[in-house]
N, CA, C and O atoms as CSV, one atom per row, in Angstrom:
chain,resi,resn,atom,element,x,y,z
A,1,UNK,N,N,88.061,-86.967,-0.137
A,1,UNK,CA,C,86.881,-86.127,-0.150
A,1,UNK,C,C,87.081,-85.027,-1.198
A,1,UNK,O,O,88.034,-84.248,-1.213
A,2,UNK,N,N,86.258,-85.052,-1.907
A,2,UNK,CA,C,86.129,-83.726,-3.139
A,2,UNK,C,C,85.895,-82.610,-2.498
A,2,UNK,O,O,85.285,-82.661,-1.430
A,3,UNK,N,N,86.351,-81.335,-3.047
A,3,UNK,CA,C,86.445,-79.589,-2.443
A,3,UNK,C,C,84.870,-79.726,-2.443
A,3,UNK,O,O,84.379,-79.289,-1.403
A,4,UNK,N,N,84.112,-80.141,-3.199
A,4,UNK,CA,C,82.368,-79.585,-3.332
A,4,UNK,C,C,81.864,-80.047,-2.036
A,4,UNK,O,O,81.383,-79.288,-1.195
A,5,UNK,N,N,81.999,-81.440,-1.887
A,5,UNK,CA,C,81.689,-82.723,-0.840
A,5,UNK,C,C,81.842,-81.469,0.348
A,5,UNK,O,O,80.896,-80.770,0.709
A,6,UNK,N,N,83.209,-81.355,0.849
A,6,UNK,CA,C,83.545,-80.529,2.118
A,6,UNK,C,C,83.262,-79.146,1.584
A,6,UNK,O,O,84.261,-78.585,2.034
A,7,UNK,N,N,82.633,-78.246,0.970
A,7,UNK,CA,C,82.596,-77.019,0.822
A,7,UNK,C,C,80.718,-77.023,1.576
A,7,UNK,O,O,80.213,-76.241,2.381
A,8,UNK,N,N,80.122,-78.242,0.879
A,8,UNK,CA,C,78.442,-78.234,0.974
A,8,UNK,C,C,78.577,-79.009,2.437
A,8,UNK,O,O,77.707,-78.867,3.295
A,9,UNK,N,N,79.504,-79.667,2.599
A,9,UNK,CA,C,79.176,-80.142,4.510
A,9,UNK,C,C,79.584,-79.292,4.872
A,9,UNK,O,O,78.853,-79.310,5.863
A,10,UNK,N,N,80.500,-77.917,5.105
A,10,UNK,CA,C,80.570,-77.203,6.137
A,10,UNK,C,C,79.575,-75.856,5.943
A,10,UNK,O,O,79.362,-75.241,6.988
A,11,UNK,N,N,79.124,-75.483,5.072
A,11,UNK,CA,C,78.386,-74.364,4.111
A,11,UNK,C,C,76.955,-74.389,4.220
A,11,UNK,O,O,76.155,-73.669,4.815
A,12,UNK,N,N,76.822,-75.551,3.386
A,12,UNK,CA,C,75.371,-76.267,2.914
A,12,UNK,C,C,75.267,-75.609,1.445
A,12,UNK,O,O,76.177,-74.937,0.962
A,13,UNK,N,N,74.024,-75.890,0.781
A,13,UNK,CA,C,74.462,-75.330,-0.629
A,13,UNK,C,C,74.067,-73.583,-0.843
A,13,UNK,O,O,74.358,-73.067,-1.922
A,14,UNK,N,N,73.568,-72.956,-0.028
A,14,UNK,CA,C,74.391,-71.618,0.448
A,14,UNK,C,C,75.597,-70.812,1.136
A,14,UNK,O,O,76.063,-70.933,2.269
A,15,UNK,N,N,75.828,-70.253,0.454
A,15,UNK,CA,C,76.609,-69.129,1.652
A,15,UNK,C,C,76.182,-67.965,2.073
A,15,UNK,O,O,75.839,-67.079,1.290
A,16,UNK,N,N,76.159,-67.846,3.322
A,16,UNK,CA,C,75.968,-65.964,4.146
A,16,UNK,C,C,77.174,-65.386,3.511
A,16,UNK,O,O,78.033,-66.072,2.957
A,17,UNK,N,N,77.203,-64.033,3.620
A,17,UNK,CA,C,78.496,-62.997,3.122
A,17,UNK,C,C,79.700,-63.276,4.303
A,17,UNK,O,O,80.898,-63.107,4.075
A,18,UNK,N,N,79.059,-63.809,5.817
A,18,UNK,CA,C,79.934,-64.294,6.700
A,18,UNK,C,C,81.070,-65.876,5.810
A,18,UNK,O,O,82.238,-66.021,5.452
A,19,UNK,N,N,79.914,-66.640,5.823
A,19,UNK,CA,C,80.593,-67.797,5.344
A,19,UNK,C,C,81.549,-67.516,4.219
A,19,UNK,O,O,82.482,-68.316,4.286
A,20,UNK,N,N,81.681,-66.601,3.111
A,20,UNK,CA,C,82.331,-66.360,2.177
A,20,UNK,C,C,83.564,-65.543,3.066
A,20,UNK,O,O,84.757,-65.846,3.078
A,21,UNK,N,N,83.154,-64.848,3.521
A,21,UNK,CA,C,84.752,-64.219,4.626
A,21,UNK,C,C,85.490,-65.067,4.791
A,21,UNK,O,O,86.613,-65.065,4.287
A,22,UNK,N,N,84.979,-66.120,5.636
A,22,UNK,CA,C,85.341,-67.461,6.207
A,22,UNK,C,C,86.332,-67.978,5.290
A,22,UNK,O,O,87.537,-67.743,5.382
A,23,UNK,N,N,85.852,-68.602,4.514
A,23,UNK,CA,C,86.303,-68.988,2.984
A,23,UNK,C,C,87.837,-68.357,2.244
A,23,UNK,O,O,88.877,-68.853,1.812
A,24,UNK,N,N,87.125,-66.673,2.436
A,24,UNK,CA,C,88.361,-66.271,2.060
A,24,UNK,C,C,89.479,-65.796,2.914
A,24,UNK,O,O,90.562,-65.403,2.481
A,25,UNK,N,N,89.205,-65.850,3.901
A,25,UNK,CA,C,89.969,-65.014,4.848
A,25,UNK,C,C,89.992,-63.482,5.274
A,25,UNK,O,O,90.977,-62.893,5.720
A,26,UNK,N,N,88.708,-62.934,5.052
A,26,UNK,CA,C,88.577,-61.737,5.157
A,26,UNK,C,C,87.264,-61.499,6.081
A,26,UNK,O,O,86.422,-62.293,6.499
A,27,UNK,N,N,87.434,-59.954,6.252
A,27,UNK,CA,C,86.127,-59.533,7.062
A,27,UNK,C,C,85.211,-59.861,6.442
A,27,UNK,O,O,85.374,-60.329,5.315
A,28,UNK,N,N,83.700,-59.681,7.113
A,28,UNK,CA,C,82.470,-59.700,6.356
A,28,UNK,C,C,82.383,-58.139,5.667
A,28,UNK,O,O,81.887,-57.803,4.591
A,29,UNK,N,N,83.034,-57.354,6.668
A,29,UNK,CA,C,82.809,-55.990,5.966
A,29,UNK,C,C,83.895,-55.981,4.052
A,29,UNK,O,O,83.662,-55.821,2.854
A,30,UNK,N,N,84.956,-56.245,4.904
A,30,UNK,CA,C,85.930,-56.250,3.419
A,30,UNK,C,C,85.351,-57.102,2.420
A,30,UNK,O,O,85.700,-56.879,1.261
A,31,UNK,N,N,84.523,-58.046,2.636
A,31,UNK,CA,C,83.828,-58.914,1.228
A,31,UNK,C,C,82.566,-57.885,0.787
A,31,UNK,O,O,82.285,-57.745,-0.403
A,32,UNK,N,N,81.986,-57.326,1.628
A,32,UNK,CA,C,80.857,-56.411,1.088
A,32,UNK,C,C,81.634,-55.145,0.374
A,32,UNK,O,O,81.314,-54.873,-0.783
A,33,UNK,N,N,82.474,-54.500,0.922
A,33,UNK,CA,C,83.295,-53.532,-0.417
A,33,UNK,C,C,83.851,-54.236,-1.264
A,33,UNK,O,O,83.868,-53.833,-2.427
A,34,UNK,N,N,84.502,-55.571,-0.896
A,34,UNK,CA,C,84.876,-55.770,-2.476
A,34,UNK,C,C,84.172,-56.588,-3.539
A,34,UNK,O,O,84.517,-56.878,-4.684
A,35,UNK,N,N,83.054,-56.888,-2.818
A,35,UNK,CA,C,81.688,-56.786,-3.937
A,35,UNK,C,C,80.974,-56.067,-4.996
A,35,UNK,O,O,80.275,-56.397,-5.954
A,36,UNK,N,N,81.545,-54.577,-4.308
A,36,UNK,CA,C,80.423,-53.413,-5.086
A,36,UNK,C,C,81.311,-52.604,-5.587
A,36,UNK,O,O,81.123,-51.433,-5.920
A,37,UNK,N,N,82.802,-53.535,-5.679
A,37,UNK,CA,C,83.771,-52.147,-6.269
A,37,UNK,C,C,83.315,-53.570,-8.193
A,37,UNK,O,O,82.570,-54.503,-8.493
A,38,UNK,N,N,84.470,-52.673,-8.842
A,38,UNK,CA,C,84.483,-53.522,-10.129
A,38,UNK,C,C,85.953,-53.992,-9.872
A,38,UNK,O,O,86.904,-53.218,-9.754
A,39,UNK,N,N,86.026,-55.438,-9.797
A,39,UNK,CA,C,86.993,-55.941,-9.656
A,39,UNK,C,C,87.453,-57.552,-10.199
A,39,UNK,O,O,86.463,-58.283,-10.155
A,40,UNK,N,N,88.465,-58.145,-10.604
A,40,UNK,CA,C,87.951,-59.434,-10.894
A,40,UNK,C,C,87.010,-60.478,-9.900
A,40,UNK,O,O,85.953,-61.039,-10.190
A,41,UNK,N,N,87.677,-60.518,-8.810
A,41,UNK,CA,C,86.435,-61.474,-8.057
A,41,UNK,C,C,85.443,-60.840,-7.981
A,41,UNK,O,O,84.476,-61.594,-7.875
A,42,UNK,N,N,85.146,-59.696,-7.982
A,42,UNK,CA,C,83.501,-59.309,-7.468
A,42,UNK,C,C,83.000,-59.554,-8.972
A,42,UNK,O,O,81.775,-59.672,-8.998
A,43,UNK,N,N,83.644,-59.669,-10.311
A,43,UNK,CA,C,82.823,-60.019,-11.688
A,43,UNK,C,C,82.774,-61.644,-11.806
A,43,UNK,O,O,81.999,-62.284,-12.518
A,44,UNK,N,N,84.036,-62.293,-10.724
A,44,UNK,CA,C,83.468,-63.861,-11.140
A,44,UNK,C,C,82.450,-64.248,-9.591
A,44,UNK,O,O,81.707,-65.227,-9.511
A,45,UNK,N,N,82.648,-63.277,-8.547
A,45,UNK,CA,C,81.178,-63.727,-7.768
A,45,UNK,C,C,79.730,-62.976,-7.608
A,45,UNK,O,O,78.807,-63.088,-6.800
A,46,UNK,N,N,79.966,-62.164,-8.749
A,46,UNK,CA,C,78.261,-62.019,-8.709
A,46,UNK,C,C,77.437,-62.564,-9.532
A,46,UNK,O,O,76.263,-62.208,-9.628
A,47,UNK,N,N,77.865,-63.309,-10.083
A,47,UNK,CA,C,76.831,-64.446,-10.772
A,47,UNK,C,C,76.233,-65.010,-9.925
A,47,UNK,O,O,75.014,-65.184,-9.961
A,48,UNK,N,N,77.269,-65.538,-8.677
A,48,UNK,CA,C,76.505,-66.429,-7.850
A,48,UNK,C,C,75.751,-66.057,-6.690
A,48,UNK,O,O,75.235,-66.757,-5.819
A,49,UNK,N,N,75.798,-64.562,-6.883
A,49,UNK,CA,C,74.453,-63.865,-5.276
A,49,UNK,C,C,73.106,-64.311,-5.829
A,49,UNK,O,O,72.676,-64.221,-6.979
A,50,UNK,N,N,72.704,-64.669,-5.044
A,50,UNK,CA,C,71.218,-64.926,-4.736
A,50,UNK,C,C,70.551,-64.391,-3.754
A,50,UNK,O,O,71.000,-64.806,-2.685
A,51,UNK,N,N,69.286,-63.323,-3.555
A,51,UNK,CA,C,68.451,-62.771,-2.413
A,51,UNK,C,C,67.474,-63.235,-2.273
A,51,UNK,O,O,66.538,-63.231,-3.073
A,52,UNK,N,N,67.527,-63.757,-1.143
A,52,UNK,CA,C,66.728,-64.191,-0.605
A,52,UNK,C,C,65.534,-63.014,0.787
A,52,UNK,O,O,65.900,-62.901,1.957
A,53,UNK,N,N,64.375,-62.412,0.317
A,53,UNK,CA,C,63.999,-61.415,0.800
A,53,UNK,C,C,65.120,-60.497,0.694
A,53,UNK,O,O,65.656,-60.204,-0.374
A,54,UNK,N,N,65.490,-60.008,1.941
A,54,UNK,CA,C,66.675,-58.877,2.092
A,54,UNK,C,C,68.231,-59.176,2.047
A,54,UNK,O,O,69.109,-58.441,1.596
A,55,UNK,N,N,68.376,-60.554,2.678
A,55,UNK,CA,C,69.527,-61.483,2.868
A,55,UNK,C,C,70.402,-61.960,1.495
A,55,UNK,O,O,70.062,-62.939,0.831
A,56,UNK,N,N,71.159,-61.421,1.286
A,56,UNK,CA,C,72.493,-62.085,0.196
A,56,UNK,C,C,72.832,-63.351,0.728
A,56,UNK,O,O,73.220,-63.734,1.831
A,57,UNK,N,N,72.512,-64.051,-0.660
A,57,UNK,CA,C,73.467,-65.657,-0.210
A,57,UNK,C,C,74.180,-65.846,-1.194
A,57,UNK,O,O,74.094,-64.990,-2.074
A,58,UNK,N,N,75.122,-66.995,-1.417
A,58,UNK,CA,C,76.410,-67.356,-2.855
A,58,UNK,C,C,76.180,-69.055,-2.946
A,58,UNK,O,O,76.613,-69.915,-2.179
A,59,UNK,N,N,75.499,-69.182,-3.939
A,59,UNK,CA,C,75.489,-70.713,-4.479
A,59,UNK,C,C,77.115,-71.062,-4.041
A,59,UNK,O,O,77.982,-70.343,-4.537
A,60,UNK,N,N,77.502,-72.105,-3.164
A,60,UNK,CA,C,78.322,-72.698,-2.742
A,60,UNK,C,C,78.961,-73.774,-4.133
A,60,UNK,O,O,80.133,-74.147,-4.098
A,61,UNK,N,N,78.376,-74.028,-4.862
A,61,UNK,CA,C,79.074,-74.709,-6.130
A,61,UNK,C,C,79.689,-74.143,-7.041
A,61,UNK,O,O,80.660,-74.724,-7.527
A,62,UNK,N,N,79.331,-72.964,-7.485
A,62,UNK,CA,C,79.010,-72.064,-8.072
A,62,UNK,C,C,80.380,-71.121,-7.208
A,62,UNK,O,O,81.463,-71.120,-7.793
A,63,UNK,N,N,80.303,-70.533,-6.164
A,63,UNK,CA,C,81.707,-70.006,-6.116
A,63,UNK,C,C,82.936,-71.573,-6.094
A,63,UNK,O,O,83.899,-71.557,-6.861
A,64,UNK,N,N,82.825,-72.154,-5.641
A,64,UNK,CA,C,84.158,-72.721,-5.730
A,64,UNK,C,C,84.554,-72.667,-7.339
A,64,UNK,O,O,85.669,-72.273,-7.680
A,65,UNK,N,N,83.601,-73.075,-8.263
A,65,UNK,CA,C,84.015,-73.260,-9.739
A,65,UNK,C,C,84.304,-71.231,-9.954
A,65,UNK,O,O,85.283,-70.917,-10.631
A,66,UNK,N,N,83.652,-70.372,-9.510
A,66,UNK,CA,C,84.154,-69.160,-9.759
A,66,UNK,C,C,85.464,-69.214,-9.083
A,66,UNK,O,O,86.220,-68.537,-9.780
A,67,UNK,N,N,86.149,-69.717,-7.998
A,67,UNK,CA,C,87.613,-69.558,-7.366
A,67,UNK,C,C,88.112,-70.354,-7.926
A,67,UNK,O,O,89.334,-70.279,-7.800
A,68,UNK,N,N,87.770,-71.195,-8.568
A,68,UNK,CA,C,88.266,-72.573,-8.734
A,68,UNK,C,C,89.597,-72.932,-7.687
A,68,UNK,O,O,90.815,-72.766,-7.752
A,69,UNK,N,N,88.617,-73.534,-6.668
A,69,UNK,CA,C,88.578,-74.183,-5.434
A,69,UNK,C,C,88.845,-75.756,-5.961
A,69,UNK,O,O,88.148,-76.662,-5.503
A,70,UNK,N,N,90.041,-76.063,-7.089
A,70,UNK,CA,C,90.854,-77.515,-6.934
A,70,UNK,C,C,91.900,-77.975,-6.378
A,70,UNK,O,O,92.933,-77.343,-6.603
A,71,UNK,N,N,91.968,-78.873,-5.721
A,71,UNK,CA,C,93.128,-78.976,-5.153
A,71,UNK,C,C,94.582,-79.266,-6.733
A,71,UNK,O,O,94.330,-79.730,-7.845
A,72,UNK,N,N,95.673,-78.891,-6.323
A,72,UNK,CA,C,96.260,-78.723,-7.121
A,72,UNK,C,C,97.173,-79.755,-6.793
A,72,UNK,O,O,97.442,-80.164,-5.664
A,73,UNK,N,N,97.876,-80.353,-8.481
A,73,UNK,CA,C,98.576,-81.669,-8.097
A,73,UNK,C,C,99.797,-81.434,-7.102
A,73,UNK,O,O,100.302,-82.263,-6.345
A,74,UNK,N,N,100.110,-80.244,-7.268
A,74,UNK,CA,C,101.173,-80.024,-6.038
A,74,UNK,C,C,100.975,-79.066,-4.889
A,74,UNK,O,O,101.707,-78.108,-4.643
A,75,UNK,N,N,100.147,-79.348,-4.365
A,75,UNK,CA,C,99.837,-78.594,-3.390
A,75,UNK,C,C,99.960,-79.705,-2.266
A,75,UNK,O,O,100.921,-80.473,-2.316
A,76,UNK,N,N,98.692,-79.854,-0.902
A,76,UNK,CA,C,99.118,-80.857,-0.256
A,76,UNK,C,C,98.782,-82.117,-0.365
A,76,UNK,O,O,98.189,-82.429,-1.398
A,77,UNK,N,N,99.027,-83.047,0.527
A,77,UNK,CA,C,98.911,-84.376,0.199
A,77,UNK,C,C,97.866,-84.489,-0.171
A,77,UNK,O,O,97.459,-85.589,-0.545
């Protein structure tokens, strides 16, 4: 299974600021400060916010290629 394949089945092709916590391992609060500071991830994930009315979402394709979310040849099986 490709990282996109399982990123868009557990996700869908949005993310909430929850689901990105998720993702990274952090609070929802700690992803919202380190959004609005200037930092490298908050400059490679705000390309991918999208508002929807009031609601922040993160193109789910779009951050993995910003984390670059590949599995690596030596990582696990």
């Amino acid at each position: 299974m490709k990282v996109e394949d399982y990123l868009v089945g557990r996700f869908g092709l949005l993310m909430s600021i929850t689901d990105l916590a998720d993702l990274l391992g952090r609070s929802p609060d700690g992803v919202r400060v380190s959004l609005y500071s200037d930092t490298e991830v908050s400059r490679k994930l705000k390309p991918t916010m999208v508002k929807v009315g009031r609601r922040v979402y993160f193109r789910t394709l779009q951050v993995k290629d910003a984390l670059d979310l590949e599995p690596s040849e030596y990582g696990a099986c």
